[in-house]
C-alpha beads as a LAMMPS data file, in Angstrom:
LAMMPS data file: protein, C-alpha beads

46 atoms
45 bonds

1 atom types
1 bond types

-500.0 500.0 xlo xhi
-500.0 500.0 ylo yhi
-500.0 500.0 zlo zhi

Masses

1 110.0

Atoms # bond

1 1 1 47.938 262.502 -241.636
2 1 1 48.368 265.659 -244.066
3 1 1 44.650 266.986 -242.364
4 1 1 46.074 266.395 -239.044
5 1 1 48.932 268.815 -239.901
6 1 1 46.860 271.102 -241.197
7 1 1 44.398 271.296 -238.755
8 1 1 47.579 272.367 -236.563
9 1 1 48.676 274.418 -238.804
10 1 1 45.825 276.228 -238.992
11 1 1 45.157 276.887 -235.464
12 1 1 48.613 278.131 -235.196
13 1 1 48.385 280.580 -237.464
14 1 1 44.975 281.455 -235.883
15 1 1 46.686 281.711 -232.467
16 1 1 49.725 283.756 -233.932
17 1 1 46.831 286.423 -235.472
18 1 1 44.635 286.370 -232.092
19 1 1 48.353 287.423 -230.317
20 1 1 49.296 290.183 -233.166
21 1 1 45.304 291.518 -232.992
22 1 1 45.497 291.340 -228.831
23 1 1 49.124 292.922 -228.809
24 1 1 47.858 295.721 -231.219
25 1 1 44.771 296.355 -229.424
26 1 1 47.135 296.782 -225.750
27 1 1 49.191 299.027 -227.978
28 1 1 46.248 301.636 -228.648
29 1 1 45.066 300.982 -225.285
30 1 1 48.312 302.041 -223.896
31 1 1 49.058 304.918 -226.241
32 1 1 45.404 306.235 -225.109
33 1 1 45.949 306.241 -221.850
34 1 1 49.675 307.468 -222.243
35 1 1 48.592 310.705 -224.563
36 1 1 46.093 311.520 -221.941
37 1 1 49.125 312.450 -219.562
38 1 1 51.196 315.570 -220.651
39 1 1 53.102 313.953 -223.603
40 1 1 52.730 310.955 -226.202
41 1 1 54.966 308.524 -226.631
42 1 1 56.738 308.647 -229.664
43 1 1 56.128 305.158 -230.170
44 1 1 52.414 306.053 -230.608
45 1 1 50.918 305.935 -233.755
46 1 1 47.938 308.176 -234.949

Bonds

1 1 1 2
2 1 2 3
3 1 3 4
4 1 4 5
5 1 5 6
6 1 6 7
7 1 7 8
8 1 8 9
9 1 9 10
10 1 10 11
11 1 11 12
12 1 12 13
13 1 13 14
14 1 14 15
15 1 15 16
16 1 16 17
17 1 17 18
18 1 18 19
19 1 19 20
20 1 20 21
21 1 21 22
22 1 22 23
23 1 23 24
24 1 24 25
25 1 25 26
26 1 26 27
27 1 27 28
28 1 28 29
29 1 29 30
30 1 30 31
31 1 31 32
32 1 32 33
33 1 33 34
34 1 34 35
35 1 35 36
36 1 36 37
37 1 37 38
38 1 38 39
39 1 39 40
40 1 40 41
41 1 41 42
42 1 42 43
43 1 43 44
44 1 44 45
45 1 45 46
């Protein structure tokens, strides 16, 4: 029973880092394509 749970924990928290990693990767993505127009977004990080 206790692997069980942790087998589900631990693809949770997999799933929960693949999310953060994909939303920051949109993020630059977006802020690239953004700071080619005339201005940045202040939003944007260097």
């Amino acid at each position: 029973m206790i692997r069980i749970l942790a087998r589900a924990v631990l693809s949770l928290l997999a799933n929960a880092v693949a999310l953060v990693v994909a939303a920051l990767l949109l993020s630059k993505v977006r802020c690239r394509s953004a700071s080619v127009g005339s201005s940045s977004p202040s939003w944007c990080s260097p």
